[in-house]
C-alpha positions in Angstrom: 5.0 -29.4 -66.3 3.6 -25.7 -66.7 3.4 -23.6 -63.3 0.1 -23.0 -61.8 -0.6 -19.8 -60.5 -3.8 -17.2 -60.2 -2.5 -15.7 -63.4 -3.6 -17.1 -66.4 -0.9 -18.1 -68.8 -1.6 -16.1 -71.7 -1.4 -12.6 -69.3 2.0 -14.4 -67.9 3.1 -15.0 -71.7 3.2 -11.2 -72.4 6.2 -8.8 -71.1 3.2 -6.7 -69.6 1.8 -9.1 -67.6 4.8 -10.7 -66.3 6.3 -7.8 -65.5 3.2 -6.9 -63.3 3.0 -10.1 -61.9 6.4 -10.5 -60.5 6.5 -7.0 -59.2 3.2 -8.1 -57.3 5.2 -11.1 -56.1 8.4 -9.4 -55.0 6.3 -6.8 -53.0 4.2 -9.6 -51.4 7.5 -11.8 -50.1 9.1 -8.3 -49.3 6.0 -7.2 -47.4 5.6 -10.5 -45.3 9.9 -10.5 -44.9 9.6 -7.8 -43.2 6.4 -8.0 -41.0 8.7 -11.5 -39.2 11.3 -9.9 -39.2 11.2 -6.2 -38.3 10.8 -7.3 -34.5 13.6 -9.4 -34.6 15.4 -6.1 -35.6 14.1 -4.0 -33.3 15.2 -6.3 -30.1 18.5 -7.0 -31.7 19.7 -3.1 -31.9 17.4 -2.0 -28.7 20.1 -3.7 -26.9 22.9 -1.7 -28.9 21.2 1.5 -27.9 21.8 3.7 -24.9 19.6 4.1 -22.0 18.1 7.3 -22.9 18.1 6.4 -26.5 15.6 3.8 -26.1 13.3 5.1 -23.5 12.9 8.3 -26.4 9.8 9.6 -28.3 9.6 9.3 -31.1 12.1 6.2 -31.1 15.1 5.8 -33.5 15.4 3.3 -36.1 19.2 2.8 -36.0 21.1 3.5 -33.1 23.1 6.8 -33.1 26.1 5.2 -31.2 26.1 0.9 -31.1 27.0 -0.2 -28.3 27.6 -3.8 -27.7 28.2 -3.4 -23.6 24.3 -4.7 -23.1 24.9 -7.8 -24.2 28.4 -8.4 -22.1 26.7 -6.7 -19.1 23.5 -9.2 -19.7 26.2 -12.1 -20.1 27.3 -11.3 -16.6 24.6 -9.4 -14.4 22.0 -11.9 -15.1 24.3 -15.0 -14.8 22.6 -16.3 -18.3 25.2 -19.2 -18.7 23.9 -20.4 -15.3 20.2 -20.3 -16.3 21.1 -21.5 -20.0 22.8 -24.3 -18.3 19.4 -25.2 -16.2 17.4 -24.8 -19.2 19.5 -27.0 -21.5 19.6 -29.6 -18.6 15.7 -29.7 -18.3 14.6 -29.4 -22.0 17.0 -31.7 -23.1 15.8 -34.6 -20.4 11.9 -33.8 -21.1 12.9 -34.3 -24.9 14.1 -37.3 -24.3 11.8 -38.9 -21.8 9.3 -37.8 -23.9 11.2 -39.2 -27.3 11.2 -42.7 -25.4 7.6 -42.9 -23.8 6.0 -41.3 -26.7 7.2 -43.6 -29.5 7.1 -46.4 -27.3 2.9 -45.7 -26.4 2.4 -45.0 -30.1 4.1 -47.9 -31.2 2.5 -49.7 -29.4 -1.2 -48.4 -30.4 -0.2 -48.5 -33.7 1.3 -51.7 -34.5 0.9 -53.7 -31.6 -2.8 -53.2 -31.5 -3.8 -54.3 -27.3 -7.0 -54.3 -26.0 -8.9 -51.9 -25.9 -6.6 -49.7 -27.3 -8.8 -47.0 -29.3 -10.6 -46.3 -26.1 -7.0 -45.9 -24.4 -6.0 -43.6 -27.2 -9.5 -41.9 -26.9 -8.8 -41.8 -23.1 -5.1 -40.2 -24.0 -6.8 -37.0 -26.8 -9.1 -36.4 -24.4 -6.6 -34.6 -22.1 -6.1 -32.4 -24.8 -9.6 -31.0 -23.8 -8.3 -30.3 -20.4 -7.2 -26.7 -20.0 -3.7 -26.5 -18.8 -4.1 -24.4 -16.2 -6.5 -26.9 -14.5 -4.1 -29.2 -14.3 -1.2 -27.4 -12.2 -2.7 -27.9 -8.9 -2.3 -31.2 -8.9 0.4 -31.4 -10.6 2.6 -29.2 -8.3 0.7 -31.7 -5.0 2.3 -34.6 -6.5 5.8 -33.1 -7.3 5.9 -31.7 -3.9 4.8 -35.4 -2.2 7.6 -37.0 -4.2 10.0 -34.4 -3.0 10.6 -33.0 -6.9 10.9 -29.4 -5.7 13.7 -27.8 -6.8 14.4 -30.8 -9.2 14.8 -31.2 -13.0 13.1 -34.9 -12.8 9.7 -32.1 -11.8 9.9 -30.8 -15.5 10.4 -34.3 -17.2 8.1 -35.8 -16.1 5.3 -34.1 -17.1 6.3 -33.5 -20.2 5.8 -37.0 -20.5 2.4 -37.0 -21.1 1.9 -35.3 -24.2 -1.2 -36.3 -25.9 -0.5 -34.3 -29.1 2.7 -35.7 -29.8 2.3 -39.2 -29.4 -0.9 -39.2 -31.4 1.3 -37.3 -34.2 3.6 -40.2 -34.0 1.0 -42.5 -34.0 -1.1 -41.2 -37.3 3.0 -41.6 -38.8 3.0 -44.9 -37.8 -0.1 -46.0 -39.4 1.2 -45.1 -42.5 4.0 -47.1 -42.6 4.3 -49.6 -45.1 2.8 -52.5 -43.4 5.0 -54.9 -46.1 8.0 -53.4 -44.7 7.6 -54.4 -41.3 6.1 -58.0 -42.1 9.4 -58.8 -44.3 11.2 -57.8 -40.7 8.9 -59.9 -39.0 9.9 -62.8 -41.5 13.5 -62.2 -41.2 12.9 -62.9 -37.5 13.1 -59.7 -36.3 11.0 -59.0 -32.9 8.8 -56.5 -32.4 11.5 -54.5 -30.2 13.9 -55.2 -32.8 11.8 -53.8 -35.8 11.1 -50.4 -33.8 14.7 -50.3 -33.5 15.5 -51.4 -36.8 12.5 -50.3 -39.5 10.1 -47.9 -37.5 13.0 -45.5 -36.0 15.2 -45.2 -39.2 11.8 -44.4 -41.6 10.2 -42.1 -38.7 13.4 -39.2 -38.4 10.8 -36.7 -40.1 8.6 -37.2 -37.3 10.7 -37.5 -35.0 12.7 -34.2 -35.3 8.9 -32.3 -35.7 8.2 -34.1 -32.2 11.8 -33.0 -31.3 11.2 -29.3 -31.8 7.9 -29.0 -30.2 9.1 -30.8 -26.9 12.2 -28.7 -26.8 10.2 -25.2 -27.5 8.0 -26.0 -24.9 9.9 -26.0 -22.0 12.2 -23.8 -23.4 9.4 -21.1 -23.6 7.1 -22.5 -20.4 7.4 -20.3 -17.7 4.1 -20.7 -15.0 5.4 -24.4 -14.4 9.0 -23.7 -13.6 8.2 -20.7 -11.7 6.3 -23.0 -9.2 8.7 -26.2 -9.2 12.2 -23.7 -8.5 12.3 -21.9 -5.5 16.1 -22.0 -5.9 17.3 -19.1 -8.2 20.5 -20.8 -9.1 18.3 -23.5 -10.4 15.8 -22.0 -12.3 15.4 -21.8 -16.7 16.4 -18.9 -18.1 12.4 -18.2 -18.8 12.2 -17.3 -15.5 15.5 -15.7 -14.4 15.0 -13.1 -16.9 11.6 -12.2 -15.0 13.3 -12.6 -11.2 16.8 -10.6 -11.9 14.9 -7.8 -14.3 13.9 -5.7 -11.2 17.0 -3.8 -10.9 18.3 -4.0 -14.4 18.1 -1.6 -16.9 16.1 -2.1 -19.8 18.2 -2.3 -22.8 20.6 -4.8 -20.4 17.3 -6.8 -20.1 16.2 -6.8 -24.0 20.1 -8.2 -24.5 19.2 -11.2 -22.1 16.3 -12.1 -24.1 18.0 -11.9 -27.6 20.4 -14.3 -25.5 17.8 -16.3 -24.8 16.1 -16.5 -28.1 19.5 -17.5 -30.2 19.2 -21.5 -29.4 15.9 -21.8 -30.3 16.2 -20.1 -33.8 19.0 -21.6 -34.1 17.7 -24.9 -33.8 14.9 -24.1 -36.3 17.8 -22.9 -38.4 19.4 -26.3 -38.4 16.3 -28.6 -38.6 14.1 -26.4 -40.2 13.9 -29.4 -43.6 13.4 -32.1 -41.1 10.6 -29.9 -39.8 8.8 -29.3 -42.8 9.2 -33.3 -44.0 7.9 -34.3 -40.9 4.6 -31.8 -40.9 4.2 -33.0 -44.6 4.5 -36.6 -43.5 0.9 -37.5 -42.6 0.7 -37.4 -46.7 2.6 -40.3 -46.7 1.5 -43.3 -48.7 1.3 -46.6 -47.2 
């Protein structure tokens, strides 16, 4: 199978034109490269640089003595194992509240097929119209009635409700093979036992897309945990960085959020196959 590019292949077939073409290529990736990931740079050794050094104009591309103190002073001032702690506690039960309810709801509109179930999904997108911001009033009146301040349950469960997810897991299911699941159903399997069983196993592309954007979210979310945690022992590390950053000095503060950021890429690192499978999925034949 011949590659298909903007270049025809007679220009590709001559030294000239291939020359010119991967030297427009290379300069391309190499521009884009380092567009991403020039910031990352830039935070990284901003925390290796002294005080005066990074407050200077104009400012220094490599620092003129590293020093790696910002980070240990970040580690302790700001008491980030604490906070990472909090966060790891309160992303990690939304993920899986929202793993369970999710798949359950769109298993159920998918395959089970109840009443009125398109206008219940049509009920569920149109939340997605809602701004959020327009829903944190009441949000925060019904935490606070159920005595969830202060509480990880007040993060999970409203990361429950995510319409966006659970109608991506929802168009996956659809495209199941529908022979697959009757052959299940013949063998005597349930309908408990074939999400279990068939759906689960065939749905880990989804499932680790709906897996990343659960755990980024409350990761990153910051207006929502402000309000729930009073405490400062128990707040995410989203908003610690903004509470303990008053008397701190700025390259001990740009250390924290490097810090902060390294489990999130990190996870993207890891997954980042199962991410792209899963946004690729909807493609899938059924």
């Amino acid at each position: 199978m011949s590659t298909r590019t903007l270049v025809s292949p007679a220009v590709l077939a001559r030294p000239r034109g291939r020359a010119l073409y991967w030297s427009v290529f290379t300069a391309v990736v190499l521009l884009f490269a380092l567009a991403f990931l020039f910031p990352v740079y830039w935070m990284v050794t901003g925390a290796m640089k002294s005080p005066d050094e990074i407050a200077r104009t104009p400012p220094t591309l490599v620092p003129e003595r590293w020093h790696l103190g910002g980070y240990t002073d970040a580690w302790d001032l700001m008491q980030l194992p604490q906070h990472l702690w909090n966060t790891v506690v309160q992303a990690a039960g939304a993920w899986a509240c929202q793993l369970v309810f999710c798949t359950a709801a769109a298993y159920a509109l998918s395959k089970l097929r109840p009443a009125f179930g398109k206008l219940i999904l049509g009920g569920i997108l149109a939340t997605l119209m809602v701004p959020a911001q327009a829903l944190v009033v009441p949000k925060y009146l019904t935490v606070a009635d159920l005595g969830l301040l202060n509480d990880p349950v007040a993060i999970w469960l409203p990361a429950v409700a995510n319409a966006f997810n659970l109608y991506l897991l929802k168009r996956f299911f659809d495209q199941l093979p529908r022979d697959v699941l009757e052959a299940a159903e013949i063998d005597g399997a349930g309908k408990l036992r074939t999400l279990w069983s068939i759906v689960l196993p065939m749905s880990r592309p989804v499932l680790g897309v709906v897996s990343i954007f659960a755990l980024v979210a409350v990761w990153q979310d910051f207006l929502w945990p402000l309000m729930v945690f009073s405490d400062t022992d128990k707040q995410p590390i989203s908003v610690a960085l903004v509470q303990l950053s008053q008397n701190i000095q700025l390259t001990v503060l740009i250390a924290a959020m490097v810090i902060a950021s390294i489990p999130m890429v990190a996870l993207f690192l890891v997954f980042q196959r199962h991410i792209i499978a899963g946004i690729s999925a909807g493609s899938t034949k059924g």
